[in-house]
N, C-alpha and C positions, 0 to 999 in steps of 0.2 A: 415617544411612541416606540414601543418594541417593534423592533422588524423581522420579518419572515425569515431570512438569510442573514448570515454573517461568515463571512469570507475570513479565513485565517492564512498568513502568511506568514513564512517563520524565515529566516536569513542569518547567513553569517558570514560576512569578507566576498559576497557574490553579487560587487553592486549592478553588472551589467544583465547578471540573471533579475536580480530583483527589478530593475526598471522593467525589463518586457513582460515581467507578474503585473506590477502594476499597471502599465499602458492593457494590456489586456484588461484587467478587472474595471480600471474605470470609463473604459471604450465600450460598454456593453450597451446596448439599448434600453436594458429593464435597468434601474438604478434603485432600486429600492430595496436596499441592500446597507449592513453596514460593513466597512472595510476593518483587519486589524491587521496592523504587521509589528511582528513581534522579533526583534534583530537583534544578535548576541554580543554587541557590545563593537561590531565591527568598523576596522580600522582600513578601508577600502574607500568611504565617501558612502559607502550602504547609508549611515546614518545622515547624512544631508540630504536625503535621497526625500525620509522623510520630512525635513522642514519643508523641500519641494512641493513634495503634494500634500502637504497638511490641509488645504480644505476639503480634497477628496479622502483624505485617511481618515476614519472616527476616533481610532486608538492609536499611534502610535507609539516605539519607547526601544530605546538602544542600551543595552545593560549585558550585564557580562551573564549566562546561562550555565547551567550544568550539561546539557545536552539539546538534539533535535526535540525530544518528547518532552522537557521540560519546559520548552519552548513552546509548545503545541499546548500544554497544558494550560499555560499562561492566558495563551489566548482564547483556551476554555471559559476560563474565569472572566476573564475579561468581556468575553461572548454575553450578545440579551437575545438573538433571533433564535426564533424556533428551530432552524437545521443550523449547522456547520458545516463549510465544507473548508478543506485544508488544498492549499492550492501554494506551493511552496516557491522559493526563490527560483529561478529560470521554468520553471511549469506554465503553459497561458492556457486559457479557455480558446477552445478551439477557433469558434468566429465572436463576432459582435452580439449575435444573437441567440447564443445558448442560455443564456441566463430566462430571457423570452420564453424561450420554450421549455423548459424547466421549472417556472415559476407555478405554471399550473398545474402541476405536478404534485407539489408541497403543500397537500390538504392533511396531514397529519396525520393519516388514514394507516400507512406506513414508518414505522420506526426510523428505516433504511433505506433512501433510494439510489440507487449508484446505474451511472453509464456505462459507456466504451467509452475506448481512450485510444490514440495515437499515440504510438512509443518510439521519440527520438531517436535514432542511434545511426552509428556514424555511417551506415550506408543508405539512411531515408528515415521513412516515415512508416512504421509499420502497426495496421490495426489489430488492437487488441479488445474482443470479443468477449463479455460473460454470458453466461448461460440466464436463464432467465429460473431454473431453479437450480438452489444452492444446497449441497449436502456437505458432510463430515471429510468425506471423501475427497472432495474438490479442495478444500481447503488443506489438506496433506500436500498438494502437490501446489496452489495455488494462492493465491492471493485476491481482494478486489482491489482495485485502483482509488484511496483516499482521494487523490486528484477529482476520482470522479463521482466519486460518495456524498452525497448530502444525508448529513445522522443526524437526528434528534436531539438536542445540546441535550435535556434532562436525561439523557440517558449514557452520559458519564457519571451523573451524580446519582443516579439509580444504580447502575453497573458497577462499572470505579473507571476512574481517568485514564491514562495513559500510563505502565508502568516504566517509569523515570530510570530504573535499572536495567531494562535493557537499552540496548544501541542500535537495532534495526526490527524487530519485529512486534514494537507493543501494537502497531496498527492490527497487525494480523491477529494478537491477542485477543484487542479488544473485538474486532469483528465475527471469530470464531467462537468466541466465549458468549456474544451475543448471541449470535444464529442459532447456534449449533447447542446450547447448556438453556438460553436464556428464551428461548425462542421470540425474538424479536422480529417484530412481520416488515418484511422487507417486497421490493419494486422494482423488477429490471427496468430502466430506460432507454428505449432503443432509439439511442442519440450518441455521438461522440460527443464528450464534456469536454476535453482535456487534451490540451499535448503536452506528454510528459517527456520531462529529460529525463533519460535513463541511465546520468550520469551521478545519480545517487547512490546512499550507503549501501543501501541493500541489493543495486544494481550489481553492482564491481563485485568478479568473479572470486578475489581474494577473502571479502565478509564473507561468501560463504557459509566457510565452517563456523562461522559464530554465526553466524543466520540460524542454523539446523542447531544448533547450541541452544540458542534460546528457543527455539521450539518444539524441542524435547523437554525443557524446564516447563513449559507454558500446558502441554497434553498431560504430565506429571503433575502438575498441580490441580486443573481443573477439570481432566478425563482420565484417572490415572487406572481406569480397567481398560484403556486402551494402550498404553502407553509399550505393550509387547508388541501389538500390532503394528506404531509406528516404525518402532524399531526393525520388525522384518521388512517392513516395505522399504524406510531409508536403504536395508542391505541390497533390496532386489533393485533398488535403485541407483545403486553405487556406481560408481566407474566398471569397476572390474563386471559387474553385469554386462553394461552398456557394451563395454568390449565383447564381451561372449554374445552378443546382438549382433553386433558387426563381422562378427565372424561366421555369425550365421547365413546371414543374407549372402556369403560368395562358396556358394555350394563344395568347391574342391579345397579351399581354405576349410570349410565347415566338416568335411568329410576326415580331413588329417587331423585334426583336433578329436573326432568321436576314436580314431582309432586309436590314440596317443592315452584317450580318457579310457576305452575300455580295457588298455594295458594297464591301465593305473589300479581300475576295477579288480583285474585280476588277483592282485595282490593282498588287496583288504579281506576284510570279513565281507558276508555279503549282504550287498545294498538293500533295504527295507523299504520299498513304495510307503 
């Protein structure tokens, strides 16, 4: 019997994150649900993890991966329920009973339904809030939370999967390519799904610059009459902006700086509004 949902869970060498994914997903009170965890070949105990709960897991399989999205992919294919939602190694569903209240949700009505999320970090729990509508513009600076996303499995194989080449943003890809190019009708859920550890790839300050890497590749390929647009905004978003922000807001710092610039002024050609 096909089921509604299909939980994907993707791991590698994080056997103690992976336990608290799985004690959450099979602690839920709706169960009607198929579970997949999909584990990169990990030398941690991760893979006995699944002999454990092999009568609550439907799928699972410990093999060596090319990546997180490859791994995410797997579990596509692997996938028979109507939504997916990717709910990865240390990530849990908030309580026992979001799956409950979510269930009624997933009338097919919507492509895309995604929540709020709690985002771990190392001084608490902090909520993180979407909008209930989504534009172009949100997604330049943003993201939705996978964690708290339930998509429409046929709608990798209408779209495309997850691209395998990048390292941190196919989620974003595929989600912006959807909404935004494909217009796939989407559901704010105003529920926390997810507490997400935000000790992920994409989290850590160092990705970054291959964050924004690959998503200048990704506006270049599938929006590329915007692709100047991005580019002036990353500038005005830059560091050096952010500094000249900061320098604004302390009025006598902000004042020695305009005079510094208007000396500078003097010297050039002059400035064109």
């Amino acid at each position: 019997m096909v089921k509604k949902l299909s939980i994907i869970t993707v791991n590698y060498n994080d056997k103690n994150g992976l336990q608290k994914t799985i004690e959450s997903v099979v602690n839920q009170t709706w169960k009607d649900f198929e579970f997949i965890v999909i584990d990169g070949g990990s030398k941690d105990g991760s893979a006995e993890l699944l002999i454990q709960y092999q009568n609550r897991i439907a799928y699972g399989i410990s093999e060596t991966d090319s990546g997180v999205y490859n791994a995410m992919n797997k579990g596509i294919r692997k996938a028979t329920g109507d939504y997916v939602l990717f709910l990865n190694s240390g990530d849990i569903l908030n309580d026992p009973k979001v799956l409950e209240k979510v269930e009624q949700n997933l009338d097919c009505t919507f492509g895309i339904y995604y929540g709020d999320a709690n985002y771990i970090e190392k001084d608490g729990e902090h909520k993180r809030t979407y909008p209930d509508q989504l534009s172009f513009s949100f997604f330049l600076d943003y993201n939705l939370s996978h964690q708290a996303s339930f998509i429409k499995r046929n709608l990798f194989f209408d779209i495309f999967l997850y691209n395998e080449d990048y390292k941190i943003v196919s989620d974003w890809a595929f989600f912006i390519y959807a909404i935004c190019n494909q217009n796939v009708p989407y559901k704010h859920l105003n529920l926390i799904i997810c507490k997400y550890d935000t000790m992920g790839i994409s989290s850590i300050i160092d990705n970054h610059k291959a964050m924004h890497e690959e998503r200048r590749a990704t506006i270049q390929k599938y929006f590329p009459l915007f692709i100047e647009d991005y580019n002036s905004i990353s500038e005005i978003k830059s560091k050096r902006f952010k500094q000249f922000a900061f320098i604004k807001s302390h009025p006598i710092a902000f004042k020695i700086l305009k005079g510094f610039m208007n000396l500078i002024l003097a010297f050039l050609p002059k400035f064109k509004k």
